[in-house]
N, C-alpha and C positions, 0 to 999 in steps of 0.2 A: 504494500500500500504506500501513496506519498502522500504526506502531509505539503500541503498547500495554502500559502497563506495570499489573502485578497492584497491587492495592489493599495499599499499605505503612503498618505503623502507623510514629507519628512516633517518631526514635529520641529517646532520653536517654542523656547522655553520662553517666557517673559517674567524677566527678577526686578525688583526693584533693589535694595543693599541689605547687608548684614543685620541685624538687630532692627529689625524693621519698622517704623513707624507706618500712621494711618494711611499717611499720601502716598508712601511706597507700595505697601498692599493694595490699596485701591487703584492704585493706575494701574500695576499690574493686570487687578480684579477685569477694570475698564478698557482696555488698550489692548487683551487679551481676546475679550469677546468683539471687540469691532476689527480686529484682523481676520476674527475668522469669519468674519463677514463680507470682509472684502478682498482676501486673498485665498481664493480654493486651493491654490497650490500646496497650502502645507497646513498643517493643525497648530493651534496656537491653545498652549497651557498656562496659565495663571501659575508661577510661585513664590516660595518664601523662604528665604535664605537662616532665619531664624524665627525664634517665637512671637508671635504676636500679640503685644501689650494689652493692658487689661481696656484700655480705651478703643483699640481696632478690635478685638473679643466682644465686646456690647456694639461696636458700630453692624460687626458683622452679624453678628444673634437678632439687630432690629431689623438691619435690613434682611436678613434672608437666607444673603449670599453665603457661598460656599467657604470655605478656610482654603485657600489655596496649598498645594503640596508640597512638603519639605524637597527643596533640592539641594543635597548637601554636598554636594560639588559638579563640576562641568566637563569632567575627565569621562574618557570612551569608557561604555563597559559592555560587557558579552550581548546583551540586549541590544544593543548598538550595532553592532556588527557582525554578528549572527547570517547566517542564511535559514530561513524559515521555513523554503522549499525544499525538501529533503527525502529521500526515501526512507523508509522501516519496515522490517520482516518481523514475522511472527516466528518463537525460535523453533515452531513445528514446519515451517515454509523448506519444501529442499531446496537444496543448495544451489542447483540448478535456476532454480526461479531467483534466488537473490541473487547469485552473479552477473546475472542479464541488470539487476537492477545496478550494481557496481559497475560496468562495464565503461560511463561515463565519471566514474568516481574512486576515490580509493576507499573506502569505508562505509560501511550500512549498520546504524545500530538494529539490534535484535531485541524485541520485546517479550513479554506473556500476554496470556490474556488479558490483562487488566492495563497494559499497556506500557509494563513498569520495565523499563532498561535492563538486561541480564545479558546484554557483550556487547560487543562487535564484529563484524565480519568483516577481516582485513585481505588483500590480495599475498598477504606474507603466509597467511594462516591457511589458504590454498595452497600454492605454491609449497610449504612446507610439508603440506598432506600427501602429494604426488609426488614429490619426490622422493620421500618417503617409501609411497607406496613402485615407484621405481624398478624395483630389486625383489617385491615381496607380493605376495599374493593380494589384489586387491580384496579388499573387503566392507562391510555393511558393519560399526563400528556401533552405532546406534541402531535399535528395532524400528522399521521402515515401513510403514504401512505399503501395500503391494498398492494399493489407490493413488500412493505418489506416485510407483515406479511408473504403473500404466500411465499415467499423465505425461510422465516427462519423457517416457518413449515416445510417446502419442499413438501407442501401442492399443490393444486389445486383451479381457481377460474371456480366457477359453475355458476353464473352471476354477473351481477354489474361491475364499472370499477374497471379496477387495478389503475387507479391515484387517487381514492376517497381517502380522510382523513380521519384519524377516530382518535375521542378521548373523550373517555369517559368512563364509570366504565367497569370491565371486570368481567362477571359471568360464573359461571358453573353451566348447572341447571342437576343437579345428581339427584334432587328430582322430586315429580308427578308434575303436569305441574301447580297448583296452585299456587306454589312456583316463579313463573313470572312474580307474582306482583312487587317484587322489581327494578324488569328492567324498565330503562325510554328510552325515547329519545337519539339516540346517541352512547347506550351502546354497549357491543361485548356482546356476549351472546356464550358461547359452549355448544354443547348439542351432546349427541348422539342418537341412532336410536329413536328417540320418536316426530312423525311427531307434534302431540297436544302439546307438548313444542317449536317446530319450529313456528308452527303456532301463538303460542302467543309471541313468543317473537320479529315476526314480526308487529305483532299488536300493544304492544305496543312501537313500534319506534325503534326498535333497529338497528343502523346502518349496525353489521357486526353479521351475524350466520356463527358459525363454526361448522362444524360435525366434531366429533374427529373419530376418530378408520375406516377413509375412507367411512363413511357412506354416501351412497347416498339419496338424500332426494326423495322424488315424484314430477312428474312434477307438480304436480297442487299447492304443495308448492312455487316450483320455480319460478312459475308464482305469483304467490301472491307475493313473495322476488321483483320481478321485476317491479310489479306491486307497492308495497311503497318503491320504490326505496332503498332498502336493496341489500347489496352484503351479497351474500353466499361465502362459503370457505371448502372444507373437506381438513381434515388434518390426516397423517397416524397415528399420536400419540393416546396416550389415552388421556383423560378428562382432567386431572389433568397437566400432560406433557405439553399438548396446552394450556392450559390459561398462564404458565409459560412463553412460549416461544413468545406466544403474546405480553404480557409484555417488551420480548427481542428483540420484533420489532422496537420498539421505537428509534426516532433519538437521536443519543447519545448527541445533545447538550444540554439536557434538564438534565444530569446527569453530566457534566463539571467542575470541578473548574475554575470560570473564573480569578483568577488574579495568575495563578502556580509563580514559582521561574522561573525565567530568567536570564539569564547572557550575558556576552560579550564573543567574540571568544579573546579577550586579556585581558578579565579580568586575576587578577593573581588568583592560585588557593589557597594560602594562603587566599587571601579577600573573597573568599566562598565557602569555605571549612566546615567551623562554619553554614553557612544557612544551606547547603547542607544535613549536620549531625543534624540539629533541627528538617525539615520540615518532616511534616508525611509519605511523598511519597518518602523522602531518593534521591532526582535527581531534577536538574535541567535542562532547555532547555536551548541551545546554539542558538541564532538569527544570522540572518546578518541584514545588514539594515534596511531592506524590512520588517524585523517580522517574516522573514522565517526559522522555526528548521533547522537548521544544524547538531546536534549533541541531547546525554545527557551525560550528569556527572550525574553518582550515584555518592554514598555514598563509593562502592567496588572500585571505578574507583581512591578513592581517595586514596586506603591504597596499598602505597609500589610504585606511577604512576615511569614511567622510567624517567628519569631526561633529560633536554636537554642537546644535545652534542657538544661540540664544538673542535674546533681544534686553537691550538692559535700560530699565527707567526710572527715573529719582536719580543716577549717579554716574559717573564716569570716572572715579578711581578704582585704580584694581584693587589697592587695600577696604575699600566695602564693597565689592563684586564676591560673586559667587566663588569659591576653592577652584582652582585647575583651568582658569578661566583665558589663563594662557594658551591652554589648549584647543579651546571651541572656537569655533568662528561666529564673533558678533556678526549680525546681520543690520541691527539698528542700532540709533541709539535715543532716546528721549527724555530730556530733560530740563531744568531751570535752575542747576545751577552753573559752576564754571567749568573748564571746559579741563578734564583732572587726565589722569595717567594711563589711562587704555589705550591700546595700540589695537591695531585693528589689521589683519590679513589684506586684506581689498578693500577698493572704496566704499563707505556706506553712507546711507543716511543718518548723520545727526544733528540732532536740534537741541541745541543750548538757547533759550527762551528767556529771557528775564520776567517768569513771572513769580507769582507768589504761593505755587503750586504745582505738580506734572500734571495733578486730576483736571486744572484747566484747560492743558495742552490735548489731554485728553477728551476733555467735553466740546473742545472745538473741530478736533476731528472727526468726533459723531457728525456733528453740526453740516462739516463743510462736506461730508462723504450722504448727507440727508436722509439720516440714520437717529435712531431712538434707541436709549441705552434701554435695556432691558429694569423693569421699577428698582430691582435689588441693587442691578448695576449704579443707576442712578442714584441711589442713596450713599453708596458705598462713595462714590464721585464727591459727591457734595459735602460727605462728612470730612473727606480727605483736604477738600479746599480749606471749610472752614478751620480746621488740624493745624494744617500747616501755613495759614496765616493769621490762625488767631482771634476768628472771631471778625477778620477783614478788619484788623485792626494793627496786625506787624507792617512794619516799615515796607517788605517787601513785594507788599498787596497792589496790585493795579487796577485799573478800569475793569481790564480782560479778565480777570479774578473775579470780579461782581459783576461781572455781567453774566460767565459763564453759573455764579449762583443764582442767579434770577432766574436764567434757563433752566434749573436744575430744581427752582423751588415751581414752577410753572409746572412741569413735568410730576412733582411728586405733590403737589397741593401742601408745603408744607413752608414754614416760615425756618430758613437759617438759622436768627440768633436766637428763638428760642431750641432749636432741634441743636444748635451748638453747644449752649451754654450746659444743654442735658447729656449731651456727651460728654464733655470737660469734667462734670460733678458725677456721674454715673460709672464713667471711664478711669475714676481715679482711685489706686488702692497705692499710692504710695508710703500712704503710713504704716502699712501691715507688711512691707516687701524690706527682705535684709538692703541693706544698705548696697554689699557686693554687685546683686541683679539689677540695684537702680541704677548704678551706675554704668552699666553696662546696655539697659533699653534699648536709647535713642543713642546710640554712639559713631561717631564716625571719624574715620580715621586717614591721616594726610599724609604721604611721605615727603620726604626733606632730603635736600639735598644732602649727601654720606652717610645715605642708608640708616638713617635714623628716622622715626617719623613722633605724627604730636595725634591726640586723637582730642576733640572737642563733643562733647556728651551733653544731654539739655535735658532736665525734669523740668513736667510742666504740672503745677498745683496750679488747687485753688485755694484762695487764701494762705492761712499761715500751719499750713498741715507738719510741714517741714521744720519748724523753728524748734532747734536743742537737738537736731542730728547732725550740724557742720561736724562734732569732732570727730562723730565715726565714717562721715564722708569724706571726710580730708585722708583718714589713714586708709580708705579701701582705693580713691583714684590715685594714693601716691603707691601703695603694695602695684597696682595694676600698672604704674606707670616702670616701676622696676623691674616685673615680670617680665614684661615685653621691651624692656630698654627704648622707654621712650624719651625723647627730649623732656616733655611735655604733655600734662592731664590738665586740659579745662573742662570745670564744667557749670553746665547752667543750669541754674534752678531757678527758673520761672512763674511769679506770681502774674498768671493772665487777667486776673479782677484788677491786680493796680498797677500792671505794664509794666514790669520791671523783674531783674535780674540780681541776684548774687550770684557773682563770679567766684566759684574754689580752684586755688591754683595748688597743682605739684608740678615740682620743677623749678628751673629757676624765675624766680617770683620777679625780675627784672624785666626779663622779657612781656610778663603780662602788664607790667606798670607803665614801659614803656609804650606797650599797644595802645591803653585808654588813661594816657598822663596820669594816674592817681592811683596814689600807693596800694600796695595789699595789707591788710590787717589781719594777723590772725587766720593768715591764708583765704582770705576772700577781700574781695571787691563788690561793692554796693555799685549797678549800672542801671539809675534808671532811665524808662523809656527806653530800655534795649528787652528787645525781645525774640528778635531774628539772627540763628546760627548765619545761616547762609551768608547775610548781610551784613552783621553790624559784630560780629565775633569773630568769625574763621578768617576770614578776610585782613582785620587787622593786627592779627596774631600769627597768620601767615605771612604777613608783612615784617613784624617785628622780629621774626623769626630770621626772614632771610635776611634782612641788615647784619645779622649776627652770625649765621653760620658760612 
């Protein structure tokens, strides 16, 4: 049998960054489903490169929408590069039938009935049989039901059952009929027109007489066949032809490798790449669960496989880009803020946008492509806007920002700042979250010239939830900033009800004084009317930054 799989377009993955916030989730959410609306060429999957926060967890539960899927890195895996189209034998199938299936291949896993892998059938593991059998009397090595042989002769049964087994030496008597001594109990014996060869080779015990070349026997032979319980067989072949293909009747699990190379459908293809290229038969089988082939990876599968694709929005640094991301081929890119450290294979589309959100970028591409977000989608759109500028109230909020929410409060009959401000208080468990995870949430991270990089991280409260945890925020962003040998840990903690910032620095506290002229105390800075990373932090800290390194 071969397993066949339907003609799949390639997917595209669409990530928004590391540690994700609401507007990276959601543009993904949104920007995901209007590709697959207007690009058939390939599948577009929504994911998320970490957990998402308790504020996009209520955005997503109101709206509907789905949680998009963990993709924890961009690196090829067997699932990727796979061939799907593949033959499989059942390990009752002879041998005959599955070499015809190999004939274009080196390799056919063999299953049971439940479908579960128990070898392979390699061209070593033939080849090793015959010559083998070279020198020595062929033989039926495994019990043969007489139903295969006839089959694969394309022969006929003259008596005896078709469900009888048979296994035991396989002769050809070419010579005068003395030569029959050799045959015991069990054996096959072919023979052609020479009734006094038939006769004795029923005599002494022989399971199965073949007549080769369509020979008809006598009845009175037949009777005797019937009579010691021997099946006959004529077969259209000559002498020599038919003992061979006897041979070929044989259930193929007696010739098997039983422990082949198997793999995972997420193994990565670097981790067996190296087996794949040692083992004699050049492929391995792909399982699921069950033990069931899925797939093979040759050896061919593995020179030049096409790289996974992704589409990346909210960011363009590779330090919050997805793991291996070196490896994939960006196909887009979408976003609002600067324009960071991806490199890219070939030319693509990217849009660095100054606005105060990706979900903008995205609610205007519904728009201009005259398209309607699905309601979930549109919620998920709108929460993202409002997220990441605040309430349309950060600095880096534009016209195109409220305009695309007015469309989006249109569409869902629902008022922004009160559907916002119920996010912001609803979405918030910062006071019950160790300190460690908070600061790692919304985190994003910049490299620096000599390989050292700074990461700027932003809690957004309401009200004064936060006040009497600076000391144990300050010791968990400066442990983090030494684990990873960073220049530099800022972070912001965000009162969005009175617009305004404290800044905790680890590191050298210089650098952050210099950024916003005013000292640090006690490892914070008070910045009010600062409320946007993008804008009014990373910017001048990436500044102050390179003046000094």
């Amino acid at each position: 049998m071969t397993t066949e799989a339907k003609p799949e377009r390639r997917r595209v993955y669409v990530c928004g960054h590391r540690n994700p916030d609401t507007d990276s989730i959601g543009s993904a959410i949104g920007y995901a489903e209007l590709k697959e609306q207007i690009d058939p060429s390939h599948e577009y999957v929504a994911v998320r490169l970490g957990v998402a926060n308790a504020q996009t967890s209520w955005l997503l539960a109101r709206s509907g929408a789905s949680l998009p899927i963990h993709l924890p890195h961009a690196k090829l895996r067997v699932r990727d590069v796979m061939r799907t189209n593949f033959a499989t034998a059942n390990r009752r199938d002879p041998v005959r039938t599955v070499g015809l299936m190999m004939a274009p291949k080196d390799v056919v896993p063999i299953v049971d009935d439940d479908g579960v892998l128990r070898g392979v059938l390699t061209e070593r593991a033939l080849a090793r049989r015959y010559i083998r059998e070279s020198r020595e009397a062929s033989r039926l090595d495994a019990p043969t039901p007489v139903a295969a042989i006839v089959s694969v002769l394309k022969g006929k049964l003259v008596c005896g059952s078709e469900q009888k087994e048979i296994r035991g030496r396989v002769w050809v008597q070419a010579m005068g009929s003395s030569s029959a001594s050799q045959v015991g109990p069990g054996d096959v014996v072919v023979v052609g027109d020479r009734p006094d060869s038939q006769e004795r080779a029923i005599d002494a015990g022989a399971d199965l007489i073949v007549l080769s070349n369509d020979v008809r026997p006598p009845e009175r032979i037949v009777d005797r066949a019937n009579a010691a319980g021997a099946v006959m067989v004529t077969s259209p072949l000559d002498s020599y032809v038919t003992s061979r293909m006897i041979t070929l009747s044989e259930p193929v699990h007696a010739f098997v490798e039983g422990d082949p190379l198997t793999v995972g459908l997420d193994d990565l293809v670097d981790d067996i790449a190296e087996q794949i290229k040692t083992v004699h038969y050049r492929a391995a089988v792909a399982l699921d669960h069950a033990g069931r082939p899925l797939g093979l990876v040759t050896r061919s599968d593995l020179v030049n496989p096409a790289p996974r694709l992704v589409l990346l929005v909210d960011h363009a640094e590779r330090a919050q880009s997805v793991h291996g991301i070196e490896e994939a081929e960006i196909v887009e890119i979408l976003d609002h803020h600067h324009i960071g450290s991806i490199e890219t294979r070939m030319p693509v589309t990217a849009i660095f946008d100054p606005v105060g959100s990706t979900a903008t970028l995205v609610t205007e591409r519904f728009r201009q492509a005259g398209i309607e977000p699905t309601a979930s989608t549109a919620m998920m759109l709108l929460g993202a806007i409002v997220s990441d500028t605040v309430l349309l109230s950060s600095p880096t909020t534009t016209e195109r920002d409220r305009t695309a929410t007015s469309h989006l409060e249109v569409l869902l009959s629902l008022d922004a700042q009160a559907f916002g401000r119920e996010m912001f208080e609803r979405g918030s468990d910062v006071a019950t979250v160790s300190a460690q995870d908070l600061i790692v949430r919304d985190l994003k991270e910049y490299e620096l010239d000599g390989g050292r990089s700074m990461s700027v991280a932003q809690i957004e409260t309401v009200g004064s939830i936060l006040d009497g945890r600076s000391g144990e925020l300050l010791e968990a962003i400066e442990a983090h900033r030494q684990r990873y040998d960073q220049l530099l840990f800022a972070l912001m903690v965000t009162d969005i009800i009175e617009g305004a910032t404290t800044l905790l620095v680890a590191g050298p506290e210089q650098l952050a004084e210099r950024a916003f002229g005013t000292p640090v105390v006690d490892g914070a800075i008070d910045l009010p009317g600062v409320m946007s990373r993008k804008k009014q932090v990373a910017p001048v800290l990436l500044a102050a930054v390179g003046a000094t390194v």
